[in-house]
N, CA, C and O atoms as a CHARMM CRD file, in Angstrom:
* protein
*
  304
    1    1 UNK  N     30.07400  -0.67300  18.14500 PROA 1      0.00000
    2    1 UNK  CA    31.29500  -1.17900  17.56500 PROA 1      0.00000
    3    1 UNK  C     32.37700  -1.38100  18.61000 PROA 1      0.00000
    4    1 UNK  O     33.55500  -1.57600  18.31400 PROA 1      0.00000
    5    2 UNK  N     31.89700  -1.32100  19.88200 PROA 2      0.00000
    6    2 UNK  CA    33.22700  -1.57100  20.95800 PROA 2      0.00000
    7    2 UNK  C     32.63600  -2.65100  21.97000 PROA 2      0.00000
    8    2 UNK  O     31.43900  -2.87200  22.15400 PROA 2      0.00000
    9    3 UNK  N     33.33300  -3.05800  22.37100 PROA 3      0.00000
   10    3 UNK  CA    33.60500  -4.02900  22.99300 PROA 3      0.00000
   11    3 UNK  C     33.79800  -3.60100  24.90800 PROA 3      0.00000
   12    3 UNK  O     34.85700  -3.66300  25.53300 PROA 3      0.00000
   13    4 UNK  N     32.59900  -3.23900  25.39800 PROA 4      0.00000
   14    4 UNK  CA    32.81900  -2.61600  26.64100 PROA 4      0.00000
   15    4 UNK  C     33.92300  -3.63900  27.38100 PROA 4      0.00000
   16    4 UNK  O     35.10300  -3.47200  27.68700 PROA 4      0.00000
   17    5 UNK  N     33.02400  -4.75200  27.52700 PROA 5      0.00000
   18    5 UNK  CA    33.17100  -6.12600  28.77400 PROA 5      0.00000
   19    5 UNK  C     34.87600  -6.29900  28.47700 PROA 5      0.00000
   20    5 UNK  O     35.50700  -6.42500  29.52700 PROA 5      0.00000
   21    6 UNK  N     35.60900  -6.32200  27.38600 PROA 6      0.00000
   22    6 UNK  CA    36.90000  -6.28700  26.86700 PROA 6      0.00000
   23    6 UNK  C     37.76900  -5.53600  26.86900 PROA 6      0.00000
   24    6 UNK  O     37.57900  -4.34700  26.61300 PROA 6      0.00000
   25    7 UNK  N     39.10300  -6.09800  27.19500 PROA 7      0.00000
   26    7 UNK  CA    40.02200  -5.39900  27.10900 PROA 7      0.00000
   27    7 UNK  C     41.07100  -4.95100  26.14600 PROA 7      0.00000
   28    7 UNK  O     41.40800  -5.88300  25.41600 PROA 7      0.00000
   29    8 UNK  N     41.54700  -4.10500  25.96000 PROA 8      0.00000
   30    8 UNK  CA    41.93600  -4.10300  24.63100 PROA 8      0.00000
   31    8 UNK  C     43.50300  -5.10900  23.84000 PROA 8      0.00000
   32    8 UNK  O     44.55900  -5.02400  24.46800 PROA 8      0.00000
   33    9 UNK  N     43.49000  -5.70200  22.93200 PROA 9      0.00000
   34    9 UNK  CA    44.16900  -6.53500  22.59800 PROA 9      0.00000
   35    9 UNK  C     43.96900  -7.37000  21.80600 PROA 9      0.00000
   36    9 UNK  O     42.77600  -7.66500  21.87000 PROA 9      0.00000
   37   10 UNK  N     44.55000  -8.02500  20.95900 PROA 10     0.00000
   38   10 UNK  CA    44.48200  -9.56700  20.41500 PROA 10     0.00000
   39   10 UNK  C     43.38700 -10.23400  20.90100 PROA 10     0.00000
   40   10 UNK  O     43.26400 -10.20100  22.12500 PROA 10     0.00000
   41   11 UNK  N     42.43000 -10.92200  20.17500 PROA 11     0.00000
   42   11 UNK  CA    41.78900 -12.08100  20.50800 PROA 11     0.00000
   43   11 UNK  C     42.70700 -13.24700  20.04200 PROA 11     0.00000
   44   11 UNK  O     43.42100 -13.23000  19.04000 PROA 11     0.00000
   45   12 UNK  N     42.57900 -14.20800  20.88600 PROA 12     0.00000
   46   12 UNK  CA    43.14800 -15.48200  21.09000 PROA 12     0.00000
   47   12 UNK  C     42.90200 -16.20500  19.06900 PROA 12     0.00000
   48   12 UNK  O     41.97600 -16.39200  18.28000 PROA 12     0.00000
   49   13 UNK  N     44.72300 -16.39200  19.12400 PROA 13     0.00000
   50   13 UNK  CA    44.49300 -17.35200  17.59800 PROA 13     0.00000
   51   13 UNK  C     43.73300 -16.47000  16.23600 PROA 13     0.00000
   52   13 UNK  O     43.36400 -17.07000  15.22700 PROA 13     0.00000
   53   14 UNK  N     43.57600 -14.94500  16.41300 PROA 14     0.00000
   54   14 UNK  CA    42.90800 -14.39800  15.20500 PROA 14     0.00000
   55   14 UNK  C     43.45400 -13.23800  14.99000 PROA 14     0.00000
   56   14 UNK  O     44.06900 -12.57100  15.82200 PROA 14     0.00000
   57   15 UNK  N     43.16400 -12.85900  13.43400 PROA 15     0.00000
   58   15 UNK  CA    43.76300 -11.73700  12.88800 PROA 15     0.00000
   59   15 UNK  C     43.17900 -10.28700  13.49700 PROA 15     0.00000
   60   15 UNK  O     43.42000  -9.19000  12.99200 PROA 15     0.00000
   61   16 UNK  N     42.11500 -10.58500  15.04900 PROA 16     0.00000
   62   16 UNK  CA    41.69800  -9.39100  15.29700 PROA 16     0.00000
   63   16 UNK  C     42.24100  -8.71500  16.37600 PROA 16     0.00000
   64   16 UNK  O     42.89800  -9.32000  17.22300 PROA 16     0.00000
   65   17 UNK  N     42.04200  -7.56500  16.43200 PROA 17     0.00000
   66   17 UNK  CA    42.94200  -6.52800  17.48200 PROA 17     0.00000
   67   17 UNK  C     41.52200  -5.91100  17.75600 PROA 17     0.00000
   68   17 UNK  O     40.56500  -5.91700  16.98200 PROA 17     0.00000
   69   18 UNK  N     41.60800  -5.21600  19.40500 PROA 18     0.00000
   70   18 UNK  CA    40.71700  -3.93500  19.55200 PROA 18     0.00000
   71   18 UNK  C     41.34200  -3.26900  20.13900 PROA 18     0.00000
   72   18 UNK  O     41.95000  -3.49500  21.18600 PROA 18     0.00000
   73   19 UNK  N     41.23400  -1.92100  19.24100 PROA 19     0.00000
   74   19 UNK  CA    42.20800  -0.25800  19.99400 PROA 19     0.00000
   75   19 UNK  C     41.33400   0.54400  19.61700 PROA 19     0.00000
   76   19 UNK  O     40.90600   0.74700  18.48100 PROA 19     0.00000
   77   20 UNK  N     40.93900   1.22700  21.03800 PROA 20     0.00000
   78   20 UNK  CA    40.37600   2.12900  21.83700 PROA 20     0.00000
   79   20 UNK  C     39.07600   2.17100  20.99300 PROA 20     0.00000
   80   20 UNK  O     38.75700   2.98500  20.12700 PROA 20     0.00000
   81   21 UNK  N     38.60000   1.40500  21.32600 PROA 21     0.00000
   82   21 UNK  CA    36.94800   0.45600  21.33000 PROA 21     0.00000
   83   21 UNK  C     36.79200   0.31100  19.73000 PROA 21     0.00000
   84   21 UNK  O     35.69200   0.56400  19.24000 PROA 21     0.00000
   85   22 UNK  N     37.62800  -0.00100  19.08300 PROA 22     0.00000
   86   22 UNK  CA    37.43500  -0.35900  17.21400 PROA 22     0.00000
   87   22 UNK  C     38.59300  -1.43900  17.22300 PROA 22     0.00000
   88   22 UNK  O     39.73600  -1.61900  17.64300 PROA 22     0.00000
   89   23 UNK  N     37.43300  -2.13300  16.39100 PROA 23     0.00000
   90   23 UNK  CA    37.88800  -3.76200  16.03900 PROA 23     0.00000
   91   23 UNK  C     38.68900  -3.40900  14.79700 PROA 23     0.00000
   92   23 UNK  O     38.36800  -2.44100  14.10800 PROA 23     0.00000
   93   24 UNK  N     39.55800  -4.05700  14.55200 PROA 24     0.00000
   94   24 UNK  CA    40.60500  -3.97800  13.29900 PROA 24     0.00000
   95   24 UNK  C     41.13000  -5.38200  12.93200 PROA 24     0.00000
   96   24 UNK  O     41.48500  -6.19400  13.78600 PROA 24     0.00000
   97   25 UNK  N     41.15200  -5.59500  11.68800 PROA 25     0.00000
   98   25 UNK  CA    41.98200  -6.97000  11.22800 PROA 25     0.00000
   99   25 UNK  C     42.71800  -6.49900  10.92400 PROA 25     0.00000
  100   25 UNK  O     42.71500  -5.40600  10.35600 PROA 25     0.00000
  101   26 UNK  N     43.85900  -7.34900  11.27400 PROA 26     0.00000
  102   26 UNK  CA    45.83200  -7.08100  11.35200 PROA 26     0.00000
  103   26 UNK  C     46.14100  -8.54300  10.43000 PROA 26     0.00000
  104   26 UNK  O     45.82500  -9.70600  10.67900 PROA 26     0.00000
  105   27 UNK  N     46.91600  -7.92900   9.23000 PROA 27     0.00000
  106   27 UNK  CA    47.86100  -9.03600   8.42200 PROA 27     0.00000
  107   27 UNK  C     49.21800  -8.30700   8.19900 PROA 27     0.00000
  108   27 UNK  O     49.36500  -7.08900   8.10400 PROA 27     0.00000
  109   28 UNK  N     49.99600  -9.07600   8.14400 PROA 28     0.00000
  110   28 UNK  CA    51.15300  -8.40800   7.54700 PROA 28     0.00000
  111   28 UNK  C     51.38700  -7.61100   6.49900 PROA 28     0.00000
  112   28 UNK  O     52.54000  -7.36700   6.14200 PROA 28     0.00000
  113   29 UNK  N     50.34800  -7.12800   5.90200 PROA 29     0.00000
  114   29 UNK  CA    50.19200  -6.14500   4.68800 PROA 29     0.00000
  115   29 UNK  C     49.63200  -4.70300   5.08400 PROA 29     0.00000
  116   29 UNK  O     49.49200  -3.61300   4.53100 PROA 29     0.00000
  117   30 UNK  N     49.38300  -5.27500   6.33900 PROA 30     0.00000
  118   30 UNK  CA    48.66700  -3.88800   6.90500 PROA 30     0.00000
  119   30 UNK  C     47.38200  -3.78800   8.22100 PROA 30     0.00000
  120   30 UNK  O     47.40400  -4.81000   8.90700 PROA 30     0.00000
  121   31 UNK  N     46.54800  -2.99300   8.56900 PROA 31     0.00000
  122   31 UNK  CA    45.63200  -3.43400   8.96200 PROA 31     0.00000
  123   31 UNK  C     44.18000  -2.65900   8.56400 PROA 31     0.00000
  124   31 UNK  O     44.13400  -1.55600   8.01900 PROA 31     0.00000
  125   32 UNK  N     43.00600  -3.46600   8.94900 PROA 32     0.00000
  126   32 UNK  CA    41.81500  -2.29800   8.13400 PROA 32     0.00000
  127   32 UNK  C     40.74800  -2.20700   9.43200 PROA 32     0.00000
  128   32 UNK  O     40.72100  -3.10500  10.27300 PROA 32     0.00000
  129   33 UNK  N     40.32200  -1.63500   9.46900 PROA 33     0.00000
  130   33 UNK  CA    39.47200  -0.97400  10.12300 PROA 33     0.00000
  131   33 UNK  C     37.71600  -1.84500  10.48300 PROA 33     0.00000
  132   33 UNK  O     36.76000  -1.26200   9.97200 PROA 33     0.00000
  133   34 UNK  N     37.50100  -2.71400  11.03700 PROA 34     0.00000
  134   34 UNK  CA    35.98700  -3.28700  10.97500 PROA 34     0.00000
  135   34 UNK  C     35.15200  -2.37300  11.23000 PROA 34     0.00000
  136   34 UNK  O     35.24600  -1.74000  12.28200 PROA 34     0.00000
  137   35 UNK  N     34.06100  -2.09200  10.21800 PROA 35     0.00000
  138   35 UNK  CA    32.99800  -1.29100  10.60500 PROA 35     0.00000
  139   35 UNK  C     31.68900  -1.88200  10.07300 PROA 35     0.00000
  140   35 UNK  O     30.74900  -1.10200   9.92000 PROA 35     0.00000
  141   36 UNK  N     31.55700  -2.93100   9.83200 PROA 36     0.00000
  142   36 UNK  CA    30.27500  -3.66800   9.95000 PROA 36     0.00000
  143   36 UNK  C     29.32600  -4.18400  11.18000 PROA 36     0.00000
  144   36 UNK  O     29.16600  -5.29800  11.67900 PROA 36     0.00000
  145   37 UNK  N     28.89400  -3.19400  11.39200 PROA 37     0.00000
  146   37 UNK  CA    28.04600  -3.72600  12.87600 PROA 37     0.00000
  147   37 UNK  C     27.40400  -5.36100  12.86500 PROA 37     0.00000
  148   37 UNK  O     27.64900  -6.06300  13.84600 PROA 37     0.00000
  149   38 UNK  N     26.84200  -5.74900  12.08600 PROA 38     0.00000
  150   38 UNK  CA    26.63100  -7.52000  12.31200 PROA 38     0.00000
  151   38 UNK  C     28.33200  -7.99600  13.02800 PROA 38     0.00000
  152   38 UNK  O     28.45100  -8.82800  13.92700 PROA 38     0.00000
  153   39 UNK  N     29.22400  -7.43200  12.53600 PROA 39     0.00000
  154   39 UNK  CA    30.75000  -8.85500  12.38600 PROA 39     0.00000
  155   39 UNK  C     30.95300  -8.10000  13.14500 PROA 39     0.00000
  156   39 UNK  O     31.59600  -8.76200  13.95900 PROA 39     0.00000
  157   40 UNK  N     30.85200  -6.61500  13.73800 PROA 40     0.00000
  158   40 UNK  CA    31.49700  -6.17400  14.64200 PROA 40     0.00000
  159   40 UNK  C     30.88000  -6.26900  16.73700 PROA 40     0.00000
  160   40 UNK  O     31.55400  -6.00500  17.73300 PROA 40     0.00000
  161   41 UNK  N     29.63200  -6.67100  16.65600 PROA 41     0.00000
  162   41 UNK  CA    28.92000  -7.10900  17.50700 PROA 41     0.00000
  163   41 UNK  C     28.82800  -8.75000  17.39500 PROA 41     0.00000
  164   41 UNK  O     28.36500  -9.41000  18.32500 PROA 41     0.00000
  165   42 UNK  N     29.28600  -9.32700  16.23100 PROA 42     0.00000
  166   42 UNK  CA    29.68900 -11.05700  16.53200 PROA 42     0.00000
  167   42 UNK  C     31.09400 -10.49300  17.08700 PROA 42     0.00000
  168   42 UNK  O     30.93000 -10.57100  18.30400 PROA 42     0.00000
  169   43 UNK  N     32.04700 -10.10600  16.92700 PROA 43     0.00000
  170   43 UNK  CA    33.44300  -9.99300  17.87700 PROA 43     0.00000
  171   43 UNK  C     33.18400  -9.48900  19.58800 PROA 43     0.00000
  172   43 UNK  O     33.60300 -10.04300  20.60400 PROA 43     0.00000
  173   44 UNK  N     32.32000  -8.21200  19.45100 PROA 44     0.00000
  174   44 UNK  CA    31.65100  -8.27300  21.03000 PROA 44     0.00000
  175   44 UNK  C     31.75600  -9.22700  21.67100 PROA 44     0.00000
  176   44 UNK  O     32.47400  -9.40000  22.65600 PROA 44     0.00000
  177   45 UNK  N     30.78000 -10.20500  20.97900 PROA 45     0.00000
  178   45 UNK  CA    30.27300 -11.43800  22.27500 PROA 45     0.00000
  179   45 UNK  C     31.05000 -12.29600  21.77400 PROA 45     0.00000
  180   45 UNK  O     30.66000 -13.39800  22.16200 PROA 45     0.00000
  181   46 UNK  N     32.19800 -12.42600  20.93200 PROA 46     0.00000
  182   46 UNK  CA    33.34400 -13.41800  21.26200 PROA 46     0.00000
  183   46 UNK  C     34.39900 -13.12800  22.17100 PROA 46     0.00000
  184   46 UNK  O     35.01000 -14.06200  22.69000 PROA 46     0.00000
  185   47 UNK  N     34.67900 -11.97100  22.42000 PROA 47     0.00000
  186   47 UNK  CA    35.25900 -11.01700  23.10100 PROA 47     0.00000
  187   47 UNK  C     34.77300 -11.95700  24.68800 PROA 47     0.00000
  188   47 UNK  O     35.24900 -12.88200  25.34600 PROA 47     0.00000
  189   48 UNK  N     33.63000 -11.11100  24.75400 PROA 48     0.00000
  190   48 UNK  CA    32.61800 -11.33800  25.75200 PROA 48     0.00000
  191   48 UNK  C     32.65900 -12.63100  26.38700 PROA 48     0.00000
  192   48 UNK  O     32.56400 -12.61800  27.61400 PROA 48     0.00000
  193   49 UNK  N     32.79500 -13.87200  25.74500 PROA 49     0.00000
  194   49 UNK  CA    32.80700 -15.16000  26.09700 PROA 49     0.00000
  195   49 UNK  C     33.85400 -15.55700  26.61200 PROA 49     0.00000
  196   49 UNK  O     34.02800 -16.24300  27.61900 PROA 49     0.00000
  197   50 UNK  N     34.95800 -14.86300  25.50400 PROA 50     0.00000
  198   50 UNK  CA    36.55300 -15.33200  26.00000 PROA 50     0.00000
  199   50 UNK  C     36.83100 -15.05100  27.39500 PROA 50     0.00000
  200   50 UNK  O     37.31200 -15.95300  28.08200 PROA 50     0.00000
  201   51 UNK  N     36.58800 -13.91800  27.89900 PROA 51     0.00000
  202   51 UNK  CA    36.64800 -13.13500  29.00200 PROA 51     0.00000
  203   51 UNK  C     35.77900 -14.09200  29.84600 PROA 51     0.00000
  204   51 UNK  O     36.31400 -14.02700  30.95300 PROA 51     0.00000
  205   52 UNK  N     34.89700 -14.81400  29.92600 PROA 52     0.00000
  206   52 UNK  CA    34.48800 -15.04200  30.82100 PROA 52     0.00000
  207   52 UNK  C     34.95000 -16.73400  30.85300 PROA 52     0.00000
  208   52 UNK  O     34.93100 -17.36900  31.90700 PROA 52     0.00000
  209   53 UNK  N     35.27900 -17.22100  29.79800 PROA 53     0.00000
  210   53 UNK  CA    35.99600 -18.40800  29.68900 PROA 53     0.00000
  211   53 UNK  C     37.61800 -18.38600  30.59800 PROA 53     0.00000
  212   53 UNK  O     38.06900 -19.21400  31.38900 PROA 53     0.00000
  213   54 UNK  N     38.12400 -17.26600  30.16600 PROA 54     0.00000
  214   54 UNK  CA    39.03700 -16.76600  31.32600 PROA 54     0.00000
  215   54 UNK  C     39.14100 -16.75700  32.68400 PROA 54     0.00000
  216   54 UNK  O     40.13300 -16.93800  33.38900 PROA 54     0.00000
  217   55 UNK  N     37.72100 -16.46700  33.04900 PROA 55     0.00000
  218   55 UNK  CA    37.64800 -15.89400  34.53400 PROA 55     0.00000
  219   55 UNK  C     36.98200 -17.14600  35.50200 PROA 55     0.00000
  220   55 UNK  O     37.12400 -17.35000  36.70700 PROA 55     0.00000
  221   56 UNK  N     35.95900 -18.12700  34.16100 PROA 56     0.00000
  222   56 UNK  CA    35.93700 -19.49900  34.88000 PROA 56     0.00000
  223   56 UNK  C     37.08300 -20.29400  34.73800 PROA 56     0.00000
  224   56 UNK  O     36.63200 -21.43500  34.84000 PROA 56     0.00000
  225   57 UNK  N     38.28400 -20.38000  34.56500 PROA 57     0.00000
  226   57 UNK  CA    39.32500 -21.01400  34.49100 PROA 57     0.00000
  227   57 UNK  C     40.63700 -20.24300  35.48400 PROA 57     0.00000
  228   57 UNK  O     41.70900 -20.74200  35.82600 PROA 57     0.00000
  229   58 UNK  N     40.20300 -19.16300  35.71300 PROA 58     0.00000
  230   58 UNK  CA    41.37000 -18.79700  36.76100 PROA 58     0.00000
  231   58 UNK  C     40.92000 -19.10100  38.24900 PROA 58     0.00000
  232   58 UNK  O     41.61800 -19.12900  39.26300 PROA 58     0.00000
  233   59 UNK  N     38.59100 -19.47800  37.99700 PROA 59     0.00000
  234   59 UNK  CA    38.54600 -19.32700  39.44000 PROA 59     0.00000
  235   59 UNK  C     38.94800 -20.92900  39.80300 PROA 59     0.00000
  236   59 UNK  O     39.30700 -21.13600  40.96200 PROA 59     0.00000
  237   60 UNK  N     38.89500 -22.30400  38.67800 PROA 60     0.00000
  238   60 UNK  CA    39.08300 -23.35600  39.33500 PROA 60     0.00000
  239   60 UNK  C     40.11600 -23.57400  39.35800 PROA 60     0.00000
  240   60 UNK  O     40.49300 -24.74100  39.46400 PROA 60     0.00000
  241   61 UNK  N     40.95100 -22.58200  39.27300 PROA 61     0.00000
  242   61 UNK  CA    42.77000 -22.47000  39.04200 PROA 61     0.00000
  243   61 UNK  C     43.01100 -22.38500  40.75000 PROA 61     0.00000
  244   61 UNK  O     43.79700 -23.07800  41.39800 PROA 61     0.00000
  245   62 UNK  N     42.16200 -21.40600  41.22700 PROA 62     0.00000
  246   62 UNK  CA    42.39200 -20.73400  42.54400 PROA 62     0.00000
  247   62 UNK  C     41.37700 -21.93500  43.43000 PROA 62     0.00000
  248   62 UNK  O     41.93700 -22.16400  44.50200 PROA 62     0.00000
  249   63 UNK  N     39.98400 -22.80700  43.28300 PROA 63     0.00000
  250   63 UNK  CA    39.75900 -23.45100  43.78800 PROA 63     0.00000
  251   63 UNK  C     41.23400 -24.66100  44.23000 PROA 63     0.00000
  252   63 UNK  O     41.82500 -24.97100  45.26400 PROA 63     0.00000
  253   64 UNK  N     41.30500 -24.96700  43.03600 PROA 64     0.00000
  254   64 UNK  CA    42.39800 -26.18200  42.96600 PROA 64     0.00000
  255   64 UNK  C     43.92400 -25.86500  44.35200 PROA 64     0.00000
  256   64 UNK  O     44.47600 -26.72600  45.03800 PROA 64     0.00000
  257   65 UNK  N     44.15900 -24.56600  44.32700 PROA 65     0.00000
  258   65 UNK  CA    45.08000 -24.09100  44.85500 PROA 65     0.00000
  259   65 UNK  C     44.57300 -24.30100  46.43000 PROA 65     0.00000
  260   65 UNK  O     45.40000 -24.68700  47.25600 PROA 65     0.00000
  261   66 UNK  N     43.52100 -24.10000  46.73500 PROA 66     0.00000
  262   66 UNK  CA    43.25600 -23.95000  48.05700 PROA 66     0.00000
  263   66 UNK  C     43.65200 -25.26600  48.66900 PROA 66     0.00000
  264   66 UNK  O     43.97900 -26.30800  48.10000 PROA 66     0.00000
  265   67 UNK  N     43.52100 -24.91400  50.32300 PROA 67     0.00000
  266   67 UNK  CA    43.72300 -26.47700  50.98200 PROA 67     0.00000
  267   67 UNK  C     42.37300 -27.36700  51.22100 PROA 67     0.00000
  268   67 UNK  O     41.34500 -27.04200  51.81500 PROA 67     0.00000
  269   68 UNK  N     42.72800 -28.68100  50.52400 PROA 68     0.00000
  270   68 UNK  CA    41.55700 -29.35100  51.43400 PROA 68     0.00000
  271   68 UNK  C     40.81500 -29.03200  52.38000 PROA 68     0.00000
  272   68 UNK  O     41.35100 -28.33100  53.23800 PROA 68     0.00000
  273   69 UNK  N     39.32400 -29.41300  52.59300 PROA 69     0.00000
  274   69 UNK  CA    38.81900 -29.13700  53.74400 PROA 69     0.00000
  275   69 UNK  C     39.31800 -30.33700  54.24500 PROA 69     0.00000
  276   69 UNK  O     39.86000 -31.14600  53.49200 PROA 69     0.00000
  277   70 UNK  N     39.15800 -30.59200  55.77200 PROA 70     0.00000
  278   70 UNK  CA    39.10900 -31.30300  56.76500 PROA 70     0.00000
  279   70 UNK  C     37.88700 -32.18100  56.97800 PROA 70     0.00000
  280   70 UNK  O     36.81100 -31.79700  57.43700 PROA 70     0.00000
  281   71 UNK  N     38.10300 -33.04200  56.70100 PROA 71     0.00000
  282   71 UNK  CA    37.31000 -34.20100  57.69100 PROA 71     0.00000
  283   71 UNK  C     36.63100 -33.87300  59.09800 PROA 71     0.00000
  284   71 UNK  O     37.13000 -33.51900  60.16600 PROA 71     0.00000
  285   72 UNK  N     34.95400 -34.18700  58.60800 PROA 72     0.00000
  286   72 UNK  CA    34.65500 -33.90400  60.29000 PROA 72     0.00000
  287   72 UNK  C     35.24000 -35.09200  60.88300 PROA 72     0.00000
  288   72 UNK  O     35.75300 -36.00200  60.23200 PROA 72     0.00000
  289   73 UNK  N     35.12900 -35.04100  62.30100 PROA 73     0.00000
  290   73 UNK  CA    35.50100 -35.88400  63.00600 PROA 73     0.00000
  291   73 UNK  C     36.67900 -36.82100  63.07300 PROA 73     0.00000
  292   73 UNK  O     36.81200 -37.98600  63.44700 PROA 73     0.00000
  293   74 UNK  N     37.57400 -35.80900  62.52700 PROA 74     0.00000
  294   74 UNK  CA    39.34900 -36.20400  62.59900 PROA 74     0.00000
  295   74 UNK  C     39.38200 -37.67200  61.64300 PROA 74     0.00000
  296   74 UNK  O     38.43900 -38.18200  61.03900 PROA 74     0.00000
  297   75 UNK  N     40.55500 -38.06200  61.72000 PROA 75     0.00000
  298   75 UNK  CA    41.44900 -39.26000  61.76300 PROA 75     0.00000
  299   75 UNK  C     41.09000 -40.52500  62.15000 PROA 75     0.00000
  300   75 UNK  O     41.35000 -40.82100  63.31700 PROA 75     0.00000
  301   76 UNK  N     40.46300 -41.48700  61.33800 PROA 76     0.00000
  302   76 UNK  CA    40.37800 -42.53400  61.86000 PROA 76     0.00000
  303   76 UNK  C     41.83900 -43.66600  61.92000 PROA 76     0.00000
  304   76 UNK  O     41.74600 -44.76400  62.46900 PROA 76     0.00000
C-alpha cells in the first residue's frame, strides 16, 4: 500500500494525497483512507510513472540548457 519510488504529496490534478506510505482521497468533506490493494498498487505505478515523467523532462530541461557543441573543424 505505499508507494516506495514516491514522494510524499499530491498527485498531479487528483483527489489523491500520500502520507507516510498510505494513499488517501482528500475532498472538502474530509478525507478517507485507500485500502484496496488493486487501486492502491494502480496509484503506485501512477506515482511511479509521474516521477519518472518528471525526471525525463528535467533531464531535456538540463540538455537544452547546455552549450552547443562545436563544430569540428572551426568556422567556415
Amino acid at each position: 500500500m505505499s508507494a516506495p519510488a514516491s514522494r510524499p504529496g499530491r498527485l498531479v490534478r487528483s483527489p489523491v494525497v500520500l502520507r507516510d506510505g498510505q494513499w488517501w482521497l482528500v475532498s472538502g468533506a474530509g478525507s478517507v483512507l485507500a485500502t484496496d490493494p488493486t487501486f492502491t498498487s494502480m496509484l503506485d505505478g501512477f506515482a511511479q510513472a509521474m516521477a519518472a515523467a518528471d525526471q525525463a523532462v528535467a533531464d531535456v530541461r538540463a540538455r537544452q540548457s547546455e552549450p552547443p557543441a562545436s563544430a569540428a573543424g572551426g568556422q567556415r
